[in-house]
N, C-alpha and C positions, 0 to 999 in steps of 0.2 A: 439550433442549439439542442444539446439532448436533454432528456427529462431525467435529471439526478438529482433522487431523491437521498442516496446513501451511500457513501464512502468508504472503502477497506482501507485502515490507514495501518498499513504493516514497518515495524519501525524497533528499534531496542529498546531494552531492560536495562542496561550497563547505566550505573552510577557514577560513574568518571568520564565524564566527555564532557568538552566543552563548552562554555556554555550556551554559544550560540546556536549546538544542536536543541538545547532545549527549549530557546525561545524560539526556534521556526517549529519546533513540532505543536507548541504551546500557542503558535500565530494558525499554524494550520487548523487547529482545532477551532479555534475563535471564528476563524474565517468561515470554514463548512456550517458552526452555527448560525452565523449571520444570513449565512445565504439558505436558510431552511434545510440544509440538508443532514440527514443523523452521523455519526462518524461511527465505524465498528474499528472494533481492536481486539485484540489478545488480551485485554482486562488486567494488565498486569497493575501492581501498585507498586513502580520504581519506573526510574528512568524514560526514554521518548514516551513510552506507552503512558503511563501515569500523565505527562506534562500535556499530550495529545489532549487526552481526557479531560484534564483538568480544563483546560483551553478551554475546551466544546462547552463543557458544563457551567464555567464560569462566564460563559457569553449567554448563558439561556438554552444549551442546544441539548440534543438527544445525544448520548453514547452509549453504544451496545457492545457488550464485552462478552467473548467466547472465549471461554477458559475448560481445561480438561479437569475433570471429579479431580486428580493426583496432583493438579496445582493448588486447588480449592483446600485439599487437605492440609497442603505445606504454609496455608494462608497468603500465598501471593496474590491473591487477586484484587482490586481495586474497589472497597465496597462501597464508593458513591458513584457507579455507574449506573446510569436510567434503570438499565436491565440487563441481566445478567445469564448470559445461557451457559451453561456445562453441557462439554462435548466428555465423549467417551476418553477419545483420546485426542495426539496431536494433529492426525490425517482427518478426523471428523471437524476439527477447527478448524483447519485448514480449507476444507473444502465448503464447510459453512459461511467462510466468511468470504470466499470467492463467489456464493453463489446466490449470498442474500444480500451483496452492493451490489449498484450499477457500476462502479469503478472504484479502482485503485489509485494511493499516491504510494509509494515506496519513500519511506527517510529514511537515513541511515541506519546501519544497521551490521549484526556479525552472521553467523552461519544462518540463525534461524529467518533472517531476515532475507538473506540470498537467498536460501530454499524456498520462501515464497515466491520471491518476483521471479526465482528462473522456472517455476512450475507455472504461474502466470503468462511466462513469456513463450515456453512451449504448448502451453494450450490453445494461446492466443495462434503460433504461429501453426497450428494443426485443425483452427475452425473451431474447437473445444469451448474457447473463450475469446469472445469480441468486446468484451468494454475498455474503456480508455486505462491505457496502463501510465501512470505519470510517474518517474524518480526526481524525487526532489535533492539535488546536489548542493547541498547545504558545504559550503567551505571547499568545491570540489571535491568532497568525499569519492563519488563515483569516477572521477576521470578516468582512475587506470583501467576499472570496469571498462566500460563504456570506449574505451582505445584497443582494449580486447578484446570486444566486439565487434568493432569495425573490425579487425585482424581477422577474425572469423570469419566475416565476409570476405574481406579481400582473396584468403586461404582457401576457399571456397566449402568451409562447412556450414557454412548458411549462406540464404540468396540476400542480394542487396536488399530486396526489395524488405527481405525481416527486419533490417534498422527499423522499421518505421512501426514494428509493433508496440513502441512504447516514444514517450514525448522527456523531453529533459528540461525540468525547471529549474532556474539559481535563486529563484524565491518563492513562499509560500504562497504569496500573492499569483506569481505568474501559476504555479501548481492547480491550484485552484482553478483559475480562468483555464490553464488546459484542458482541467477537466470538465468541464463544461464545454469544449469548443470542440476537443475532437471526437469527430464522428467513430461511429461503432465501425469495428472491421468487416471488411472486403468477406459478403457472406460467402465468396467461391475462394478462398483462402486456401480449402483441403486441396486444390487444385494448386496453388502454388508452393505447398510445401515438400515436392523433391528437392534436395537439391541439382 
């Protein structure tokens, strides 16, 4: 089992979504608490991100929020977070928060949320980045992703063997336990990424 101490839970802002996005982002937070581990996020104060937090915090847990100086000014950011780091920008958060967990869960989520797991999923598949990448498919959100991807392999702009840089949960619960079970990646990786 790996030693995860800390969490990247990258996930939406949006205020209209249903609600059972917000009780699995609200379940995952609780969950990473109970089992000692701190949860990072984008610090936001609305939506998955907010409920994330809230979760952790309300089970006793750590939450660490990486927010950019230009959110902090517009007051989005979540002021009952453990601690609170301000990044320059959005590529300094970005890269903060991939490089201070041992792993990622992906919830759903719009652009800003893609742009992390598929920077995630290219680093992972380049040797860049080995920790456990998990998307949690709340309501099947992910399906059509995720049949897209397969198409990609089939089509051959990725190798089969890339399915396997990320794990697919249908609950917070399984999310969790993947993260904890799957091993870090194949360190000859840069070796398998021709296609």
């Amino acid at each position: 089992m790996s030693q995860i101490k800390s969490v990247a839970v990258y996930c939406a802002s949006s205020t209209q979504l249903h609600e059972q996005y917000y009780q699995d982002a609200r379940r995952v937070g609780q969950l990473l608490a109970r089992n000692g581990v701190a949860l990072l996020n984008g610090a936001g104060n609305m939506g998955l991100m907010q409920a994330a937090a809230d979760g952790c915090l309300e089970a006793g847990g750590t939450a660490i929020g990486y927010i950019p100086q230009f959110m902090i000014e517009q007051d989005w950011h979540h002021r009952g977070m453990t601690r609170l780091i301000i990044t320059q920008d959005m590529s300094e958060r970005k890269n903060r928060l991939a490089e201070d967990s041992d792993a990622a869960i992906v919830l759903a989520g719009g652009c800003g949320t893609l742009d992390e797991l598929f920077e995630l999923i290219t680093n992972k598949q380049l040797g860049l980045y080995r920790k456990p990448i998990v998307i949690l498919n709340t309501m099947g959100f992910y399906d059509l992703l995720l049949r897209h991807l397969e198409h990609s392999a089939r089509e051959h702009f990725m190798r089969e063997v890339h399915l396997g840089l990320w794990r697919v949960a249908e609950t917070p619960e399984e999310a969790v336990e993947l993260v904890f079970s799957t091993p870090l990646w194949d360190a000859d990786a840069r070796s398998q990424a021709k296609i």
